[in-house]
C-alpha positions as CSV (number, residue, x, y, z in Angstrom):
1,X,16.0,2.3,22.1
2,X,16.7,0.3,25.1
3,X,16.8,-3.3,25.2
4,X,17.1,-5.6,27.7
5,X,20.2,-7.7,28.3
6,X,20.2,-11.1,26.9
7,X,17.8,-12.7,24.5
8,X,14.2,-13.1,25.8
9,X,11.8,-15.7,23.8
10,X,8.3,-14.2,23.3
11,X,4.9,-15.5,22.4
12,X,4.1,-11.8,20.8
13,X,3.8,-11.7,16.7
14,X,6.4,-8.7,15.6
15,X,5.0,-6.8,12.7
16,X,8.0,-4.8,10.4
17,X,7.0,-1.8,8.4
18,X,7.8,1.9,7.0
19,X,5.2,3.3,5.2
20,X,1.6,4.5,4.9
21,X,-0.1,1.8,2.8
22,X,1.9,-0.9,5.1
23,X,0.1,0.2,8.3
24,X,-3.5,1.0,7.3
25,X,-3.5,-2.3,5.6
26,X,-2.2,-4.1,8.9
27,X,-4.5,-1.9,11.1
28,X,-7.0,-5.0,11.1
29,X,-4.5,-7.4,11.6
30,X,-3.1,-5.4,14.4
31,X,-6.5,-4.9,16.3
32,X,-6.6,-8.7,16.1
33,X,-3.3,-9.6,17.6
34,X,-3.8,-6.5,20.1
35,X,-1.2,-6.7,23.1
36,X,0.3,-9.6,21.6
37,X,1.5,-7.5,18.6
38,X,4.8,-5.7,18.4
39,X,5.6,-2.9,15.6
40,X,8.8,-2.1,14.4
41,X,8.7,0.6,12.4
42,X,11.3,1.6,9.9
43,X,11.2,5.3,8.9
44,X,11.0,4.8,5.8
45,X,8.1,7.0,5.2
46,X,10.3,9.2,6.8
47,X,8.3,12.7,5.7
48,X,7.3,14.4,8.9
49,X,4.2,15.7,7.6
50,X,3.5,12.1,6.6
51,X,4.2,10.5,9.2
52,X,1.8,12.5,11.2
53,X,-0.6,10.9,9.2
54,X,0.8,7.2,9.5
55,X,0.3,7.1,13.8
56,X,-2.9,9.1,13.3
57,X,-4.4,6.6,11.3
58,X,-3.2,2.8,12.4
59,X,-4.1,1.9,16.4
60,X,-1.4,1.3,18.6
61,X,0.4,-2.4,18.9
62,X,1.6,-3.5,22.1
63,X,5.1,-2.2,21.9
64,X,6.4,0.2,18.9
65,X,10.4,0.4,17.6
66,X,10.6,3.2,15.7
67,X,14.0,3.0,13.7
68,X,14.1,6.2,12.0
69,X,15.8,4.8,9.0
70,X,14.1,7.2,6.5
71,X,16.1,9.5,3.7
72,X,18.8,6.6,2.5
73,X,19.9,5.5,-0.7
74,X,18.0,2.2,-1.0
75,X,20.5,-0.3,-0.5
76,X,22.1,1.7,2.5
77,X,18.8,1.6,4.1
78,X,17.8,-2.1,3.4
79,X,21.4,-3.0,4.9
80,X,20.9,-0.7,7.9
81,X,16.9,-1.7,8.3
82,X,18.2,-5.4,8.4
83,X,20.8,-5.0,10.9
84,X,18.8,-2.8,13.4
85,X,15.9,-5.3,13.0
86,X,18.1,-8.2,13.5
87,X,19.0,-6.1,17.1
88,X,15.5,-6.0,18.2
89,X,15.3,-10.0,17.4
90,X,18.5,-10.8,18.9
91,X,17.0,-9.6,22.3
92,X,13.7,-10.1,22.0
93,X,13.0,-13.3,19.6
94,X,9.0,-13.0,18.3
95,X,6.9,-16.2,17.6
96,X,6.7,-14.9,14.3
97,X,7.7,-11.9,12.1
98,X,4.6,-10.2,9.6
99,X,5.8,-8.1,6.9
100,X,2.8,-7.0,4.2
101,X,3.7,-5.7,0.4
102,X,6.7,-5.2,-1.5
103,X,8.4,-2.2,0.5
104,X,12.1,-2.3,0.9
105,X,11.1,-2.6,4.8
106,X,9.2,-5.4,4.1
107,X,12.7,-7.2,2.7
108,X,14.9,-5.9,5.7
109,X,11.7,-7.4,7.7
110,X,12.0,-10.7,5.9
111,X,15.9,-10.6,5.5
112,X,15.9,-10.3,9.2
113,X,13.7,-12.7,10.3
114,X,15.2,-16.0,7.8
115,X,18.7,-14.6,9.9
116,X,17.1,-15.2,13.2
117,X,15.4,-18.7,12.1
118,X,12.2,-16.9,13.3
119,X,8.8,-18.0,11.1
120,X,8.2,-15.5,7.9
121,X,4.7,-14.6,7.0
122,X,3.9,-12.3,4.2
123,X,0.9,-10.8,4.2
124,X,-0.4,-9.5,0.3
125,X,1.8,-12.6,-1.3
126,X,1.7,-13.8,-4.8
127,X,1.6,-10.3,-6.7
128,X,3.6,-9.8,-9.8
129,X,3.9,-7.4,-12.3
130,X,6.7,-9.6,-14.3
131,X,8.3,-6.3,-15.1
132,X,12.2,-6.5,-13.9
133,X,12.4,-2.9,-14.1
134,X,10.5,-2.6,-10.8
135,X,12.1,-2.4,-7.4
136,X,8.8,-4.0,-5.8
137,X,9.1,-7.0,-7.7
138,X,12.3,-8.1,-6.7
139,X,11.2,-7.5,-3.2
140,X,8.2,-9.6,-3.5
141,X,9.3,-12.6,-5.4
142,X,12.6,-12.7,-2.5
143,X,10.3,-11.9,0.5
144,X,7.8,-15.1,-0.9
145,X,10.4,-17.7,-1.3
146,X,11.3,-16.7,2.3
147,X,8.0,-17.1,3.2
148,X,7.0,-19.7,5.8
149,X,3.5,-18.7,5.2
150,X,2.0,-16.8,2.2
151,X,-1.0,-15.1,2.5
152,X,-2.1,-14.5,-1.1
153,X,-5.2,-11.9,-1.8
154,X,-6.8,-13.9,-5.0
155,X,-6.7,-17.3,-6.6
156,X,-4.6,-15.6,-9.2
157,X,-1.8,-14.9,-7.1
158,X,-2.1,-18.4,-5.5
159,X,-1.2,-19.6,-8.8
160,X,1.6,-17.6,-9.3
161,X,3.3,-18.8,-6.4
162,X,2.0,-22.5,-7.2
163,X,3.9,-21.9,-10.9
164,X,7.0,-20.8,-9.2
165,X,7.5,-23.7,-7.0
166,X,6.1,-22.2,-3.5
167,X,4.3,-25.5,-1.8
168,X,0.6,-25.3,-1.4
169,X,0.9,-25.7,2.1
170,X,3.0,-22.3,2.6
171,X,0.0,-21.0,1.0
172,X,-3.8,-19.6,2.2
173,X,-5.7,-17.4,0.1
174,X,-7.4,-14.8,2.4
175,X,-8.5,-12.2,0.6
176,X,-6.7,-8.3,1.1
177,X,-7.1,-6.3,4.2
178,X,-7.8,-3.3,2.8
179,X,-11.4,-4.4,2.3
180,X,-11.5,-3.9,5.7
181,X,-9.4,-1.3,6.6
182,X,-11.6,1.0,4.4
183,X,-14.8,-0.2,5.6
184,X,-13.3,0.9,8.7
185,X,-12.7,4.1,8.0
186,X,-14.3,5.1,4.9
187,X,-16.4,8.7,6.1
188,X,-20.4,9.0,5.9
189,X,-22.1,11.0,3.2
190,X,-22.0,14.0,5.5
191,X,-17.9,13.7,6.4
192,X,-17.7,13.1,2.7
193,X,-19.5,16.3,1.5
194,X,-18.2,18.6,4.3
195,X,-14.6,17.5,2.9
196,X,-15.3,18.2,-0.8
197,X,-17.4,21.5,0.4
198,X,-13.7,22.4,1.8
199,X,-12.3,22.5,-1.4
200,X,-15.0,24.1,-3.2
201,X,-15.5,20.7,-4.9
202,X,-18.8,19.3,-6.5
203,X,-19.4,15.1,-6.5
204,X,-18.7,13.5,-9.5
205,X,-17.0,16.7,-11.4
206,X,-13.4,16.5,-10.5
207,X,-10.6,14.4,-11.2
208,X,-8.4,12.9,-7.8
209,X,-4.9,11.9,-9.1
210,X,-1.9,10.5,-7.0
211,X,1.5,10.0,-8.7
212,X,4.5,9.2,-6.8
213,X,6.5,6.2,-8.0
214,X,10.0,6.4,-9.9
215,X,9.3,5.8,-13.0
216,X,6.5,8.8,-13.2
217,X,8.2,11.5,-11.1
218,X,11.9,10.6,-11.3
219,X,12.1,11.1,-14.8
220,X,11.4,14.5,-16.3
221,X,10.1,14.2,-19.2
222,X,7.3,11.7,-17.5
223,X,6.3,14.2,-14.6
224,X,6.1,16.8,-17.1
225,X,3.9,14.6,-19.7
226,X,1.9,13.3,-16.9
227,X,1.2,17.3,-15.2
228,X,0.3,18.4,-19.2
229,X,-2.1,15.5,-19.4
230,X,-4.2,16.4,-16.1
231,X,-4.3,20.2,-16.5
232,X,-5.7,19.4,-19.8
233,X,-8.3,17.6,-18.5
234,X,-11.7,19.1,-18.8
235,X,-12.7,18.9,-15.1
236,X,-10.9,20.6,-12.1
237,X,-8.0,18.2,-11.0
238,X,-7.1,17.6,-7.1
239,X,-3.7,16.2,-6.5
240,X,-2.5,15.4,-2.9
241,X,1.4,16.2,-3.8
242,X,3.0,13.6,-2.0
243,X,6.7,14.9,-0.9
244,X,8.9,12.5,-3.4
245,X,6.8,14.5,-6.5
246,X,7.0,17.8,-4.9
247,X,11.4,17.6,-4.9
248,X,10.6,16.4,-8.6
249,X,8.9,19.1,-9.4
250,X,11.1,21.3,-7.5
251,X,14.5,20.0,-8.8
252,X,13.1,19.8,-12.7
253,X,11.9,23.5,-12.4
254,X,8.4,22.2,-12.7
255,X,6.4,24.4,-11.1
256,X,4.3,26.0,-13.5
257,X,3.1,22.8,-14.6
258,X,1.1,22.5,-11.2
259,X,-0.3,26.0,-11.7
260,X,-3.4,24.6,-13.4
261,X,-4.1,21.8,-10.5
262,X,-5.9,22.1,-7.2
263,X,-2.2,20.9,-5.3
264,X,-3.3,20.0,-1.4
265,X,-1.1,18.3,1.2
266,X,-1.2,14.9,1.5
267,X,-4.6,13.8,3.8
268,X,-5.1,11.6,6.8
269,X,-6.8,8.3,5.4
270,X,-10.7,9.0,5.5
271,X,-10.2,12.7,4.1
272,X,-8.7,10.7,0.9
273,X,-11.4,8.0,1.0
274,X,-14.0,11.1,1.0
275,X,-12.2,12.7,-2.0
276,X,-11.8,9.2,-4.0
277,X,-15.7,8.1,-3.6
278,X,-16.9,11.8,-4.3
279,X,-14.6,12.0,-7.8
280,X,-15.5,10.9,-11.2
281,X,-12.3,9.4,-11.7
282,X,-8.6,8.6,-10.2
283,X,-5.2,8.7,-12.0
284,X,-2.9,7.3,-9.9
285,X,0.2,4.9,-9.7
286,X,-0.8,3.4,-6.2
287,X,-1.1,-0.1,-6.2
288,X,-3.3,0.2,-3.1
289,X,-5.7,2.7,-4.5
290,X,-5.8,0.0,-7.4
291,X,-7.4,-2.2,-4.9
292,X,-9.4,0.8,-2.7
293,X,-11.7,1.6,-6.1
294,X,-12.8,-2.1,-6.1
295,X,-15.0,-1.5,-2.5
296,X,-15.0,2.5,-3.5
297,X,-16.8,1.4,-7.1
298,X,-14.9,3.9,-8.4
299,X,-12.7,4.0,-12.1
300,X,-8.9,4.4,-11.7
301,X,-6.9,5.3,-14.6
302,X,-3.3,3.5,-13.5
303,X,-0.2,5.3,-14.6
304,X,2.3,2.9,-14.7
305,X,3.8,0.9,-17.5
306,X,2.9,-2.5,-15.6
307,X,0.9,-3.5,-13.0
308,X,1.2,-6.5,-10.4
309,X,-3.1,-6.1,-10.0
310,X,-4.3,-7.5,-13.1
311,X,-7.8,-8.3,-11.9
312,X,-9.1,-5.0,-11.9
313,X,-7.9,-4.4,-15.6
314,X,-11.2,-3.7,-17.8
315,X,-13.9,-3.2,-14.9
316,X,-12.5,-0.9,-12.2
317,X,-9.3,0.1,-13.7
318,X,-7.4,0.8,-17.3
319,X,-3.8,0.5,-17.3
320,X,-2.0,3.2,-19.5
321,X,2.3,3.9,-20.0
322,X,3.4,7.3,-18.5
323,X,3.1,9.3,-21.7
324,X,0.8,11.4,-24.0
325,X,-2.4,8.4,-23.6
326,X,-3.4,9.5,-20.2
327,X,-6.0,12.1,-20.8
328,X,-6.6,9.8,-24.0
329,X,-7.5,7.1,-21.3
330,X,-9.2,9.6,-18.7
331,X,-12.4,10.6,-20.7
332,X,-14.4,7.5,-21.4
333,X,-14.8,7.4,-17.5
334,X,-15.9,10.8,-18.1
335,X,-18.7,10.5,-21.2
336,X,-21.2,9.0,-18.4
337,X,-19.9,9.3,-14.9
338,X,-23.9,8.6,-13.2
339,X,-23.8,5.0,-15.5
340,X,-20.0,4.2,-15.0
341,X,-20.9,4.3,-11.1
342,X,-24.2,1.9,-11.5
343,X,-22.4,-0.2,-13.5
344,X,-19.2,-0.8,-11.0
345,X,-21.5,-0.9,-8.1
346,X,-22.6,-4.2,-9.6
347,X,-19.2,-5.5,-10.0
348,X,-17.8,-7.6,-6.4
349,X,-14.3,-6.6,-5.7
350,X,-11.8,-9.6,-6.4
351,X,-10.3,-8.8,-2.5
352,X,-12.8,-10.3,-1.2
353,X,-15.4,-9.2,1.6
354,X,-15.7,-9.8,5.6
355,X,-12.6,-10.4,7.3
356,X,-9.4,-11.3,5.4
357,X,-7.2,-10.0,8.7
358,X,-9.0,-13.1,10.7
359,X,-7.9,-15.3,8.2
360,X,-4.9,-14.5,8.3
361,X,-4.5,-13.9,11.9
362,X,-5.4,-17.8,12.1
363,X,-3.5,-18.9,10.0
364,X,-0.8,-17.2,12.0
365,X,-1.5,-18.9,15.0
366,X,-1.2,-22.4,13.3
367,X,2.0,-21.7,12.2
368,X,3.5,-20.9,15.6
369,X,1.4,-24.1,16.3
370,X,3.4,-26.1,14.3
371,X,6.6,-25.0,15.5
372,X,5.7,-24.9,19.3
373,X,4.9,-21.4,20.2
374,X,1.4,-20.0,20.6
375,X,-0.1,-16.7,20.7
């Protein structure tokens, strides 16, 4: 990476991010911004397969860092993340940093920017799961109190950040941008049935799951429980094997357990969007596709012993503990999959609709505003 040789003030916005879910949820917000946008991009995704997907799908900024940070121990690459970020600022000071979610780039992101004294703005703020035992929600309660602005999805997550001593005015509710980033690039009916068609797959009679998180496939005896539960299942199950799960099942001698699933690489973004609206159900431990079934109007069984998305719970989604309830959990959506979909279609997604990323991307510019910069 070359940089030039002394510091040089900007009036561009720096986005910092490494993964999949970070960047198709900043696409919008990115298109906004346009030129005046810079990306630096961690690695942390650092899967090459993957990240083939990750450029295909998010549309280029003005100026990319790519960092190639990917394939560390966590804290080595949060320390590294942060001082190679901290370079880029040094030499090249933004108006203001973005950093969206709970990824450990979104802390190095955060880390660096509070360093630099350069405004903080975290897009998706406010989410908690209250469950210690998760990575994410250390990152997310540190990357809000660091926050100069806070750009909470819901009313609910407003009031977390209200009951934790965050002042209303670091705070705009704006909705989630991944209303818009799927409206974007969610396929028409005849992408949609030439991609199931591909897999030999019939609308609303197979199961799409996703697991991928530590607690499911960095214990054994989960990823095992969890691959029993779907091949038990009475419909044919698709799972997209992301690359964390497929070392799992590699390095617990797993193998045979996927024998009885339709395994397929991981797709670009509107090949997924195509499978999730044609299935009769998703098992997953995504937080994003927790939010994607709310505009989908699809069920999601969520795999995870917590969840920092409550407001689905008990109309798109039901919340179940890696363990011997997930098929348990699974069926009901299956009983009456034609009445399940009628009924969600009726139910308006709690990320709001139109254009959180111009929400945000204004409240953006009245921050810089305030501290004598503009964009």
């Amino acid at each position: 990476m070359k940089y030039l040789a002394a510091v040089r003030e900007t009036n561009t916005v720096t986005i910092v991010c490494g993964t999949r879910p970070e960047l198709i949820k900043l696409a919008p917000l990115i298109d906004h911004f346009g030129s005046a946008c810079t990306m630096i991009y961690t690695g942390q995704h650092y899967d090459r397969s993957m990240y083939s997907l990750i450029r295909r799908d998010v549309p280029e900024p003005g100026a990319f860092h790519e960092l190639e940070l990917g394939g560390l121990r966590r804290g080595d690459q949060l320390g590294r993340a942060v001082s190679a970020i901290d370079g880029v600022f040094a030499l090249q000071r933004p108006a203001a940093v973005i950093v969206q979610g709970d990824t450990t780039s979104a802390l190095a992101g955060a880390l660096a920017a509070n360093a630099c004294d350069v405004p903080l703005v975290h897009v998706e703020a406010g989410l908690r799961s209250y469950d210690r035992a998760m990575p994410e929600e250390h990152n997310r309660v540190l990357i809000d109190h660091l926050s100069d602005l806070c750009c909470a999805p819901t009313s609910l997550n407003r009031h977390n950040l209200l009951a934790e001593g965050v002042a209303d005015g670091r705070i705009v509710v704006t909705g989630n941008t991944v209303v818009e980033a799927l409206a974007h690039a969610l396929p028409s009916q005849d992408e949609e049935d030439a991609a199931l068609a591909d897999l030999g797959l019939k609308r609303d009679r197979y199961v799409l799951a996703t697991i991928h998180r530590p607690e499911n496939v960095d214990d054994a005896h989960n990823l095992s429980t969890i691959l029993r539960e779907l091949g038990e299942l009475p419909l044919p199950v698709v799972l997209p094997l992301h690359p964390r799960t497929a070392q799992r099942v590699s390095a617990f001698g797993l193998e045979g357990l996927l024998h009885g699933l339709q395994v397929i690489e991981p797709q670009p973004y509107r090949t997924f969007l195509a499978l999730a609206h044609g299935s009769a159900v998703i098992v997953s431990d995504s937080g994003g596709i927790q939010e994607e079934v709310s505009v989908l109007k699809r069920p999601v069984v969520v795999v995870r012993r917590s969840t920092e998305r409550p407001e689905i719970e008990g109309t798109f989604g039901t919340l179940v503990p890696p363990g011997p309830g997930v098929g348990s959990a699974v069926m009901p959506w299956l009983d009456d999959v034609e009445g399940h979909r009628a009924a969600l279609r009726e139910i308006a997604s709690p990320y709001g609709t139109g254009s959180p990323s111009a929400q945000i991307a204004d409240a953006v510019r009245a921050l810089i505003g305030r501290v004598g910069e503009l964009v």
